[in-house]
C-alpha positions as CSV (number, residue, x, y, z in Angstrom):
1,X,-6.9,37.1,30.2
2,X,-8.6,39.7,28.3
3,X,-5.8,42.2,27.1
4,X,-7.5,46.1,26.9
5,X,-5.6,48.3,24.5
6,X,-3.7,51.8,26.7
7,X,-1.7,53.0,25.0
8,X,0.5,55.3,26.4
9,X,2.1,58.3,25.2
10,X,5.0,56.5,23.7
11,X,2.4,54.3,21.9
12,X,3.2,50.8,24.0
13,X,0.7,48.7,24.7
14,X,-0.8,48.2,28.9
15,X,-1.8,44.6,30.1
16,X,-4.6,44.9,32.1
17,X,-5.6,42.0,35.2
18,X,-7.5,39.2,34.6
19,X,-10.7,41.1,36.4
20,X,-11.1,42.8,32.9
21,X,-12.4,39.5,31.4
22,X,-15.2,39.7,34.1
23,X,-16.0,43.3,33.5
24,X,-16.9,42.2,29.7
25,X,-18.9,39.4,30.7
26,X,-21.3,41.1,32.9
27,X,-21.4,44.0,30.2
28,X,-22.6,41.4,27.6
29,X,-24.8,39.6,29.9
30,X,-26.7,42.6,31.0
31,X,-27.0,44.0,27.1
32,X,-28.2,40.8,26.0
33,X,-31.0,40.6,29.0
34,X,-32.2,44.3,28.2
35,X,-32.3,43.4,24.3
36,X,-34.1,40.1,24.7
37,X,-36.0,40.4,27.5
38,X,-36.9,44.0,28.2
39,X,-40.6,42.9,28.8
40,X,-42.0,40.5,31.1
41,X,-43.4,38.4,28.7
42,X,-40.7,38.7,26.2
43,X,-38.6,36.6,29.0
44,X,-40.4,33.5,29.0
45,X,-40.7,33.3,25.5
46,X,-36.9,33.7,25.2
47,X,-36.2,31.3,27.5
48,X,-38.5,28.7,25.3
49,X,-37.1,29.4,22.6
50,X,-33.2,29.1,23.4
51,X,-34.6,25.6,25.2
52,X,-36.3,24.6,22.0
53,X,-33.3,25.5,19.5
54,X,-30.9,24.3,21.8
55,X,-32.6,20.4,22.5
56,X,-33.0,20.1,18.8
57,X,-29.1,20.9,18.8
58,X,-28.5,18.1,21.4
59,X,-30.7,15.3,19.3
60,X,-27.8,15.3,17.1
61,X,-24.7,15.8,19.2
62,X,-23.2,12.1,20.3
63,X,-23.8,11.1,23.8
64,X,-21.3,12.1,26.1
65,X,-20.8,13.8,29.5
66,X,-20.6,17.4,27.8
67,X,-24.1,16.6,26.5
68,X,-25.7,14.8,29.1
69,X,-25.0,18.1,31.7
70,X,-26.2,20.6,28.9
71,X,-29.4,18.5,28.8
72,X,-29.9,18.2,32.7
73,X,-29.0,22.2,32.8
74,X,-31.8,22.8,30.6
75,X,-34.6,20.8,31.8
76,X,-33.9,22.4,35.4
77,X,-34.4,25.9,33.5
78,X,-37.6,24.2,31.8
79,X,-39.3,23.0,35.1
80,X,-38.3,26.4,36.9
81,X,-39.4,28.4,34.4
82,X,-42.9,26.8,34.4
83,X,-43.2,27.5,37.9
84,X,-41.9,30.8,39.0
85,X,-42.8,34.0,39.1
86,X,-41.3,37.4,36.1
87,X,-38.4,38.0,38.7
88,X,-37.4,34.6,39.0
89,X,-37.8,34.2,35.3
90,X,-35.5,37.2,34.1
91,X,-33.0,35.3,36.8
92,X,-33.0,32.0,34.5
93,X,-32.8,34.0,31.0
94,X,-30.0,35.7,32.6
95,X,-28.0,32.4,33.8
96,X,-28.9,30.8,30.3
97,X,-27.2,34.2,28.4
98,X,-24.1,34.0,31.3
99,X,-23.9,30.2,30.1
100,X,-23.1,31.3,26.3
101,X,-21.3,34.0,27.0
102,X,-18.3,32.2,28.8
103,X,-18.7,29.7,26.4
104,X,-17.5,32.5,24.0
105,X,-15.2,34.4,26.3
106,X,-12.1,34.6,24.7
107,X,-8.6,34.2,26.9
108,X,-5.6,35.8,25.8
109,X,-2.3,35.2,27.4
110,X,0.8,37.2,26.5
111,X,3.3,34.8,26.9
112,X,1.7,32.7,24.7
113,X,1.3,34.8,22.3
114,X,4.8,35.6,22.3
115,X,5.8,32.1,21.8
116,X,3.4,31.3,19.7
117,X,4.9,34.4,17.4
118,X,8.8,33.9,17.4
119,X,7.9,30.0,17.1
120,X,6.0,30.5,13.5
121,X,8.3,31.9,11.3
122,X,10.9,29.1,12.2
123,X,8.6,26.2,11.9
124,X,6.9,27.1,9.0
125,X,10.3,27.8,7.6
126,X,11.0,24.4,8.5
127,X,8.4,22.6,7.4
128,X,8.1,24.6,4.1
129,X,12.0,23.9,3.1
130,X,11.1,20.1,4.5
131,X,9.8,19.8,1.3
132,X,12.5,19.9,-1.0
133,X,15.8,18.4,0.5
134,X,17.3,19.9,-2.5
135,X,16.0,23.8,-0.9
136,X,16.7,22.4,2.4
137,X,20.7,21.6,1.6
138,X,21.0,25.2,0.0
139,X,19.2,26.5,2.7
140,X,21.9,25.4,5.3
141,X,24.9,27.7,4.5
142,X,22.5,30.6,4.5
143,X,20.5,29.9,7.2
144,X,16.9,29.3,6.7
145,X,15.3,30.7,3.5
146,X,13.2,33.5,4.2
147,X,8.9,32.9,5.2
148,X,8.3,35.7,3.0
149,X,9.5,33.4,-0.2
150,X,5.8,31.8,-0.2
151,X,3.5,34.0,1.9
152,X,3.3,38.0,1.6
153,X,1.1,40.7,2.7
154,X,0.9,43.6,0.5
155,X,-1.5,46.9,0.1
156,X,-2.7,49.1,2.6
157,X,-0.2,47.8,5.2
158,X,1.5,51.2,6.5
159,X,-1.9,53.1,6.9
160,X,-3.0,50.6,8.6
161,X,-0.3,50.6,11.3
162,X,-0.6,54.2,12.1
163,X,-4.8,53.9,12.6
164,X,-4.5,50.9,14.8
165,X,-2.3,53.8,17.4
166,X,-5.8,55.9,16.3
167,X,-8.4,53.7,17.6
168,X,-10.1,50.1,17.2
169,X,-9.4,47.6,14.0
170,X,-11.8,45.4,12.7
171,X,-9.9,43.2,10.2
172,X,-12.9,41.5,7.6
173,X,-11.0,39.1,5.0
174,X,-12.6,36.8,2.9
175,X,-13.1,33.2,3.7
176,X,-11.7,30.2,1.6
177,X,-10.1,27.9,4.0
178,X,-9.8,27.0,7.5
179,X,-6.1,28.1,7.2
180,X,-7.3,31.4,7.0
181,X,-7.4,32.1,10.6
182,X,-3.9,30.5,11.5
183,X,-2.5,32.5,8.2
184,X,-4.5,35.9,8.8
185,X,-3.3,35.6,12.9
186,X,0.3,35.6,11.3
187,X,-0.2,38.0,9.3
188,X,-1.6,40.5,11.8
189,X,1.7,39.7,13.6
190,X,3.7,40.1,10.5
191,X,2.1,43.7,10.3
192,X,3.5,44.7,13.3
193,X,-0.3,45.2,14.7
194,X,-1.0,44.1,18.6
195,X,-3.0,40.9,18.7
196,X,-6.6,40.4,17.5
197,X,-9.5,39.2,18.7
198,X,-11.5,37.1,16.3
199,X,-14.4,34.0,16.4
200,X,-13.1,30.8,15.2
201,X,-15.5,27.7,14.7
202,X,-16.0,25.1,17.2
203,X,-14.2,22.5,15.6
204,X,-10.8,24.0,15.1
205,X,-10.7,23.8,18.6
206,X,-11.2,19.8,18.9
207,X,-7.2,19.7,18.0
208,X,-5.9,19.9,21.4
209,X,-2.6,21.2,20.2
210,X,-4.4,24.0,17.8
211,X,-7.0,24.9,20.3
212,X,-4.4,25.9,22.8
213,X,-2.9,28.3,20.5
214,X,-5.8,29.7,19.3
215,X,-7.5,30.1,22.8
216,X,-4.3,32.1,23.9
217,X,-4.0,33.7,20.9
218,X,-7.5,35.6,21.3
219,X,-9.9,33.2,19.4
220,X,-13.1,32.9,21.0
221,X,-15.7,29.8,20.3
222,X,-18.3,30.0,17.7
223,X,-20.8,26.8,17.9
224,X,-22.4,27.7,14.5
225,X,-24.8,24.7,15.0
226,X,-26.2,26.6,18.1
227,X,-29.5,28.6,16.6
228,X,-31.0,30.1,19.8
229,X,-31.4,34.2,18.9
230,X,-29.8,34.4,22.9
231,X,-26.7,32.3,21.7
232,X,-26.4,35.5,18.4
233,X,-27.0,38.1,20.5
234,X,-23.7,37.4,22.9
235,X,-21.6,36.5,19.8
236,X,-22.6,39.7,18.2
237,X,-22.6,42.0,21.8
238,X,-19.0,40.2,22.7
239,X,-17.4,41.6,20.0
240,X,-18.9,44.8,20.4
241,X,-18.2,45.0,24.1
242,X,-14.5,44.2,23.0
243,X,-14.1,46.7,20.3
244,X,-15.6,49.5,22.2
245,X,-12.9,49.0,25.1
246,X,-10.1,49.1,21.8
247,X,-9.6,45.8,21.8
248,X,-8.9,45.0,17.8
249,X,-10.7,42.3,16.3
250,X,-11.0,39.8,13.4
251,X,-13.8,38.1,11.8
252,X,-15.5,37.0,8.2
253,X,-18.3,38.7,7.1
254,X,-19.2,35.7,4.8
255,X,-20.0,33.9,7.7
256,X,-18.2,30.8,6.8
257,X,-15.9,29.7,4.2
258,X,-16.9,30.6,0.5
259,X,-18.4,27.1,-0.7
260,X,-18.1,28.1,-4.4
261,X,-15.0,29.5,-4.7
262,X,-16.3,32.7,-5.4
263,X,-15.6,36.1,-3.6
264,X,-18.0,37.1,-1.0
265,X,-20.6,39.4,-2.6
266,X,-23.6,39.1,0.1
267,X,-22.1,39.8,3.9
268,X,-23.7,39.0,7.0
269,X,-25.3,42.4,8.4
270,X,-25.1,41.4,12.3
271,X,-21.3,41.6,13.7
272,X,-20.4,43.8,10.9
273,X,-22.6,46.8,12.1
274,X,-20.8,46.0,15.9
275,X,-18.2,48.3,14.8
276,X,-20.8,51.0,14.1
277,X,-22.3,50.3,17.7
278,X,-19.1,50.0,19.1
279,X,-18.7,53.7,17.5
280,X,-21.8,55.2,18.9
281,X,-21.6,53.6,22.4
282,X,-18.0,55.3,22.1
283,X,-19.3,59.0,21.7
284,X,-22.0,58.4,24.4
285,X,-18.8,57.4,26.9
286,X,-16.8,60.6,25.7
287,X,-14.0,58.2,24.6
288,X,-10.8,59.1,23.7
289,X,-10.0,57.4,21.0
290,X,-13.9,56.3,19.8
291,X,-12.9,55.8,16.2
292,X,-13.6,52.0,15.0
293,X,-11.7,51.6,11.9
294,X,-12.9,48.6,9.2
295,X,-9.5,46.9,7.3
296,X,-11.2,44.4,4.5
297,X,-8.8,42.1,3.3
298,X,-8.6,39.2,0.5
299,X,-6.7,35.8,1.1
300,X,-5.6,34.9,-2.1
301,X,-4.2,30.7,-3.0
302,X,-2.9,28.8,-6.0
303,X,-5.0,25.8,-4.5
304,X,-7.5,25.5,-1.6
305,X,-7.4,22.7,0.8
306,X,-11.0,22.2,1.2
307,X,-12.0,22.8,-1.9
308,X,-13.2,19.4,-3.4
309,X,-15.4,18.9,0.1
310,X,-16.5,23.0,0.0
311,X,-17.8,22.5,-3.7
312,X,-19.2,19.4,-3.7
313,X,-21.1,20.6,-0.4
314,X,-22.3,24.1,-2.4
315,X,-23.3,22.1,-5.4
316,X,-25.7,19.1,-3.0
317,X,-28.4,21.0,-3.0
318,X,-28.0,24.2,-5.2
319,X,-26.5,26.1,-2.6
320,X,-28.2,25.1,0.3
321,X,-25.2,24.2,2.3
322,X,-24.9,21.7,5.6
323,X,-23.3,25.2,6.7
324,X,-21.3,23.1,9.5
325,X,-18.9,20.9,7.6
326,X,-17.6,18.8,10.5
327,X,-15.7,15.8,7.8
328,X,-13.4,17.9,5.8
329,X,-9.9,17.9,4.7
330,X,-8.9,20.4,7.7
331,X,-9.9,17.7,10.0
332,X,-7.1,15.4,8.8
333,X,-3.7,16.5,9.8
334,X,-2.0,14.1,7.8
335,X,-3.9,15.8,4.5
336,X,-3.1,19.7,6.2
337,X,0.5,18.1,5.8
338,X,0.5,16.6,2.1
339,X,-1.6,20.1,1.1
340,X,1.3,22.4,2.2
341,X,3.8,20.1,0.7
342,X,2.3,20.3,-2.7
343,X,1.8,24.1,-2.3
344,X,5.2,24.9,-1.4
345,X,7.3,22.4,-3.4
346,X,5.5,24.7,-6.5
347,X,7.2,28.1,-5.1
348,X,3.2,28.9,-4.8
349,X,2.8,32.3,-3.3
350,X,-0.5,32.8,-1.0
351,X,-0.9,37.0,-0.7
352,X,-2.8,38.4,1.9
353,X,-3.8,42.0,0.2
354,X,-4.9,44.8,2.6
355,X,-7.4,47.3,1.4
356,X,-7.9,50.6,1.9
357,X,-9.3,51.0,5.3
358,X,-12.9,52.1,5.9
359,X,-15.0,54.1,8.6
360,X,-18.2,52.3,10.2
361,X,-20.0,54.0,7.4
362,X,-18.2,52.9,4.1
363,X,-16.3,55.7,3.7
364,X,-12.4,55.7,2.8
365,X,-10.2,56.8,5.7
366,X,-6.6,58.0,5.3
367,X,-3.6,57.2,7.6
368,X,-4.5,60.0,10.0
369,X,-7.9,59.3,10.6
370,X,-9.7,61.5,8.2
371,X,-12.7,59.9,6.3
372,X,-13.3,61.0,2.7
373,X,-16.7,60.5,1.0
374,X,-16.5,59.2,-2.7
375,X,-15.6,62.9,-4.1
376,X,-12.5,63.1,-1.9
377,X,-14.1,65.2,0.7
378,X,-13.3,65.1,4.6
379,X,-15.9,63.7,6.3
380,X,-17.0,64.6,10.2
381,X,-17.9,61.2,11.1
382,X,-20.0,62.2,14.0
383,X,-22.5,64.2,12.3
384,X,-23.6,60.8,10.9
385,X,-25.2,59.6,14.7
386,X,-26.0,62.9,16.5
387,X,-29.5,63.7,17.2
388,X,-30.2,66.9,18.3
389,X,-26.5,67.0,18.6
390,X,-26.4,64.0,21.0
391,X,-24.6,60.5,19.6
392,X,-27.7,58.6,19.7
393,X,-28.4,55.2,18.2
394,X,-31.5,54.7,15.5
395,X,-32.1,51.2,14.4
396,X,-33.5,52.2,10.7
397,X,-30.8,54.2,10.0
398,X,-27.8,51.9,11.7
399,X,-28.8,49.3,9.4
400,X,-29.0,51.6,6.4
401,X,-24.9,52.7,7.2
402,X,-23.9,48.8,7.7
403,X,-25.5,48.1,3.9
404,X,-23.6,51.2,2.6
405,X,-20.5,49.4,4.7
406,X,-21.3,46.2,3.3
407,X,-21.5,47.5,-0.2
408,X,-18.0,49.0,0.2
409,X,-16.4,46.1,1.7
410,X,-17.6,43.8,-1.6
411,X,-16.1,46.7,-4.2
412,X,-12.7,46.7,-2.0
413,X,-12.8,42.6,-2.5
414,X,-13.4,42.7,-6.1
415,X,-10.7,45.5,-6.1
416,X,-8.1,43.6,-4.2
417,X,-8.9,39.9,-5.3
418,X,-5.7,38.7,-6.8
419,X,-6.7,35.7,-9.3
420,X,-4.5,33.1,-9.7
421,X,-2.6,31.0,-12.9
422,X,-5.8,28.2,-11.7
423,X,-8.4,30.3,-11.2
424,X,-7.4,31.6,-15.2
425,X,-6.8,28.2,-16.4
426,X,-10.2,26.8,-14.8
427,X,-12.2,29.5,-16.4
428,X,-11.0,29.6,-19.6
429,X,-11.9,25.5,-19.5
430,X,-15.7,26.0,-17.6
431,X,-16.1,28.8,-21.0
432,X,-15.1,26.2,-23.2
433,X,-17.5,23.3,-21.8
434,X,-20.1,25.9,-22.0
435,X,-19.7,26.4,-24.9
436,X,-19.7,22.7,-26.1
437,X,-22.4,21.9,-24.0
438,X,-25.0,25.0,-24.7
439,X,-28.2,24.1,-23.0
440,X,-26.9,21.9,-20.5
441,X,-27.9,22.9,-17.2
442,X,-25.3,22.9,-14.4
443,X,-25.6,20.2,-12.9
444,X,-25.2,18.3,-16.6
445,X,-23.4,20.0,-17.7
446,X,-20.8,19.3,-14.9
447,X,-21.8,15.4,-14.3
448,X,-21.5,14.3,-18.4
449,X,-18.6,17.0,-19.1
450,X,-20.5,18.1,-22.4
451,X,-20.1,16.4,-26.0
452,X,-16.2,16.6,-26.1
453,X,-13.4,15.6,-23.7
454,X,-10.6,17.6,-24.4
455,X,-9.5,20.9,-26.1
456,X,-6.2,21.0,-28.9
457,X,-3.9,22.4,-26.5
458,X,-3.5,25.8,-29.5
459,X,-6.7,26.6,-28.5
460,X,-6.3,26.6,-24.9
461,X,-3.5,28.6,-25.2
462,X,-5.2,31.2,-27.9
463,X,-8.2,31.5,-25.5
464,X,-6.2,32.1,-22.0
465,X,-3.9,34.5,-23.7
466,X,-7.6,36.5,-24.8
467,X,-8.5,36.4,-20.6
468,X,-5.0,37.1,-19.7
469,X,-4.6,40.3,-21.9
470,X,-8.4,41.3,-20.8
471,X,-7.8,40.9,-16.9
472,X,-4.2,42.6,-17.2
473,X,-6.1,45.9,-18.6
474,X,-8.8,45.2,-15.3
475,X,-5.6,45.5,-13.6
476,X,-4.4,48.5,-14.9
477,X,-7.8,49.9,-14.3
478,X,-7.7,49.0,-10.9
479,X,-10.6,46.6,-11.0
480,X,-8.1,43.8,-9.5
481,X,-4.8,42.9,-8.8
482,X,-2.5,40.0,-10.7
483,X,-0.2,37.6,-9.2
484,X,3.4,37.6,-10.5
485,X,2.9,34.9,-12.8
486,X,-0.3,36.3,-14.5
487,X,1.5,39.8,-15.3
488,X,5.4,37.7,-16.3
489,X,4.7,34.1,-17.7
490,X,3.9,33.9,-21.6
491,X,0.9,31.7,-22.2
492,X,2.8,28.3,-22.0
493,X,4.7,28.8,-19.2
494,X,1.3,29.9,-17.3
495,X,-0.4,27.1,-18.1
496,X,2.0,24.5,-17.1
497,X,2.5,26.0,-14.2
498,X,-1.2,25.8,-13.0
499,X,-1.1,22.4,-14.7
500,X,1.4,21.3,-12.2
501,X,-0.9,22.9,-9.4
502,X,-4.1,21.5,-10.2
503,X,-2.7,18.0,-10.9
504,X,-0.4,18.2,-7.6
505,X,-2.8,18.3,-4.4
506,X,-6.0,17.2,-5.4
507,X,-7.6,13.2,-5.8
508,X,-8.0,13.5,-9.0
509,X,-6.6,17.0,-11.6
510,X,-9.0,18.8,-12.2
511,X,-7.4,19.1,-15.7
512,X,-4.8,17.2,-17.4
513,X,-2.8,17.3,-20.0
514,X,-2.4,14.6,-22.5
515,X,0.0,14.7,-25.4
516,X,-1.4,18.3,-28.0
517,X,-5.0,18.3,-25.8
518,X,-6.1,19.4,-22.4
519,X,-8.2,17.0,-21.0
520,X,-11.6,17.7,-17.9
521,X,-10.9,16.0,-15.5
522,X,-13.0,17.2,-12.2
523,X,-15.3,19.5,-13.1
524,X,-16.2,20.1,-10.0
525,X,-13.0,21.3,-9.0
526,X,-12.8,23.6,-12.4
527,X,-16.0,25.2,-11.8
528,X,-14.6,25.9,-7.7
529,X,-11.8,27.5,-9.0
530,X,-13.1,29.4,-12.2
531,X,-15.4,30.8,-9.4
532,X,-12.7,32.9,-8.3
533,X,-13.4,35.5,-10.6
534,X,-17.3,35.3,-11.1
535,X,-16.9,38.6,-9.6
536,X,-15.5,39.9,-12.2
537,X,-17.7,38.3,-15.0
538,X,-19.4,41.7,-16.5
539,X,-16.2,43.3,-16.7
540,X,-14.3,40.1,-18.4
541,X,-17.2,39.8,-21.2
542,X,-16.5,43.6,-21.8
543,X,-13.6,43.3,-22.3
544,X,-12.4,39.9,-24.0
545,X,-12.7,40.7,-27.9
């Protein structure tokens, strides 16, 4: 059940009946049609082209009866479409884009939600003090230690409360791990925000346990192995549909999980300028509330679950990811399980850190609504879309406001990444092996580990104390943000402590020590998490002596 946001004038939230759902479909279908197939002839070739894409899908999808009725659906569109007239035609494009779009459809229950929210807190709690009997016996007297202990959300939190009673959220966070949705869906909660929509891949829903949750919970499908343009277009028009009727939403503008390590720096122009048309279509319906408001976010960890499968996928063929990684360590429960252990047995924080929120145009917006362009100026949003004073949408200049948007949303991650005692400790060592092995290429340089094997442990600590003093003045420049043990730990402590991280979790440590040296271990794994702060690369060589 789609769940519209009314507020009324003491700010509560109105559940609307289940017809609503219905209402967004045939809003999506019929935008999708016009966009697609606005001319005769621009039908049939739609509809070949969604069959082509989606039979090449099917050649690699095991048999089964999900497959088999996809493949008899389409040939019946094939043969029909080959012998009937435009009308019938636009008929078949328009049963094809209804197919996708309640394939996507979203359904959100309240009373699921509602369990699903009083339930977290308590079992994570549980699982999390399951670690350690030792934290488990104190914990008794007390009661159950506190959630907030390993995960916290900090920044913009309180501006963003009063805009989502202002109009429509779009939360954009970065994208490490498949634990991101579960972890940003508690945090939205932890926020005190109303629930979010967001597009969660295909295969977190094969865990019939998870996929409950997250289909009552808001997520709606995303096959990312389904290439047909139609298939896009009702992804990208869903959302919009949803946003425009102030229903919040949540989604990553990387597109899929970072397989480098680094922080998004390139974001994917489509959904993200959904907000803007969510905006426009807004003023054109004299809306209330049209506002669409843009919350980036940055998930920050110690350690990454994936990240031995992400980076050895990112470095296969020089970037040219599988894209769908259907194998990986979030498939395997039992591995989910041993991860959070090892987190958590460390006292490892993982920070969710709000930015400042944005307008559909880049600009900063305060907590009552006001946009400010970069001199600190109010800003009539508006003025931006009127033509001939008339909200009006222009395709050359929509895209030109989601690049500007796009370009903000990068500066507020590098502003808001919060590096970790790994991420330090993994560059200071990919440095070194540069270093050692100058005019290595990459992929050498990363297979043979160089000329030496290990560094004197002095060193290592001279050389992280050089990037720790240089990314604490970053910080106070406000060109990033530092965990607590970054800004408090001297240099030993640090490094022992992301010694016992990256040697905790992992197959194999991605560094180890051994008696006075520090020894590479997996260099893949050093170069994932050194990645972290490529970001800030130009700023680091500035400033490191």
């Amino acid at each position: 059940m789609l769940r519209f946001r009314d507020f009324s004038h003491d700010g509560r939230e109105q559940a609307v009946d289940r017809k609503d759902k219905e209402r967004v479909l045939v809003e999506v279908v019929q935008r999708v049609l016009d966009r697609i197939g606005s001319e005769p002839h621009q039908v049939e070739q739609a509809i070949f082209d969604t069959l082509y894409d989606e039979r090449r899908r099917l050649e690699t999808e095991p048999d089964g009866p999900v497959p088999r009725e996809q493949s008899v659906f389409y040939e019946r569109v094939h043969s029909e479409t080959l012998h009937s007239d435009a009308r019938r035609q636009r008929e078949l494009l328009k049963e094809l884009i209804r197919r996708f779009a309640e394939e996507v459809a979203g359904h959100f229950d309240p009373r699921v939600y509602a369990l699903a929210t009083r339930a977290a807190p308590t079992g994570l709690t549980l699982l999390l003090n399951a670690l350690s009997p030792i934290k488990l016996v104190e914990a008794i007297p007390g009661g159950l230690s506190n959630l907030e202990e390993q995960f916290e959300v900090t920044g913009h939190v309180e501006e963003v409360r009063k805009l989502a009673k202002l109009g429509t959220l779009v939360m954009v966070p970065t994208h490490s791990s498949n634990l991101d949705s579960i972890l940003m869906g508690y945090a939205i909660y932890r926020m005190g925000l109303p629930p979010h929509l967001y597009g969660a891949g295909l295969n977190l829903f094969s865990n019939k346990l998870i996929g409950f949750f997250m289909h009552n919970l808001g997520a709606y499908k995303v096959d990312r192995r389904k290439k047909a343009e139609a298939y896009k277009q009702v992804l990208k028009t869903y959302a919009g549909c949803t946003m425009e009727l102030g229903y919040h939403n949540l989604f990553f503008p990387g597109g899929t999980r970072s397989r480098s390590g680094a922080v998004e720096q390139r974001l994917k122009m489509g959904l993200l300028g959904m907000g803007l048309d969510a905006y426009v279509h807004n003023l054109m319906g004299r809306k209330a509330r049209p506002d669409v408001f843009v919350v980036p976010c940055t998930i920050n960890y110690e350690l990454v679950l994936e990240a031995e499968t992400l980076v050895a996928d990112y470095l296969k063929e020089a970037g040219k990811s599988r894209y769908i990684i259907e194998d990986d360590e979030f498939s395997k429960p039992k591995i989910i399980l041993d991860f959070v252990k090892k987190l958590f047995s460390l006292n490892s924080k993982i920070h969710v850190v709000v930015g400042q929120p944005l307008d559909v145009f880049g600009n900063r917006v305060d907590d009552d609504g006001t946009s400010r362009d970069q001199r600190g100026r109010p800003v009539d949003r508006t003025r931006y879309v009127l033509k001939d004073g008339v909200p009006s949408f222009d395709e050359q200049r929509d895209e030109e406001f989601t690049r500007e948007l796009s370009h903000a949303l990068v500066e507020s991650y590098r502003q808001h990444t919060m590096p970790k005692t790994t991420n330090v400790l993994c560059r200071v060592m990919f440095s070194w092996l540069r270093e050692k092995g100058r005019g290595m290429d990459l992929y050498r340089l990363l297979r043979t580990g160089g000329p030496e094997e290990s560094i004197p442990v002095p060193e290592a600590y001279a050389r992280v104390d050089k990037t720790l003093q240089a990314l604490r003045r970053l910080e106070s420049q406000q060109r990033l943000m530092l965990d607590q043990p970054l800004r408090d730990y001297d240099v030993p402590a640090l490094v022992n402590y992301s010694l016992a991280h990256l040697s905790s979790y992992h197959r194999r440590p991605a560094v180890e020590r051994r008696g006075d040296r520090l020894f590479h271990i997996d260099r893949n794994l050093i170069f994932y998490y050194q990645n972290r702060l490529e970001a800030h690369s130009a700023e680091l060589a500035k400033e490191l002596p």
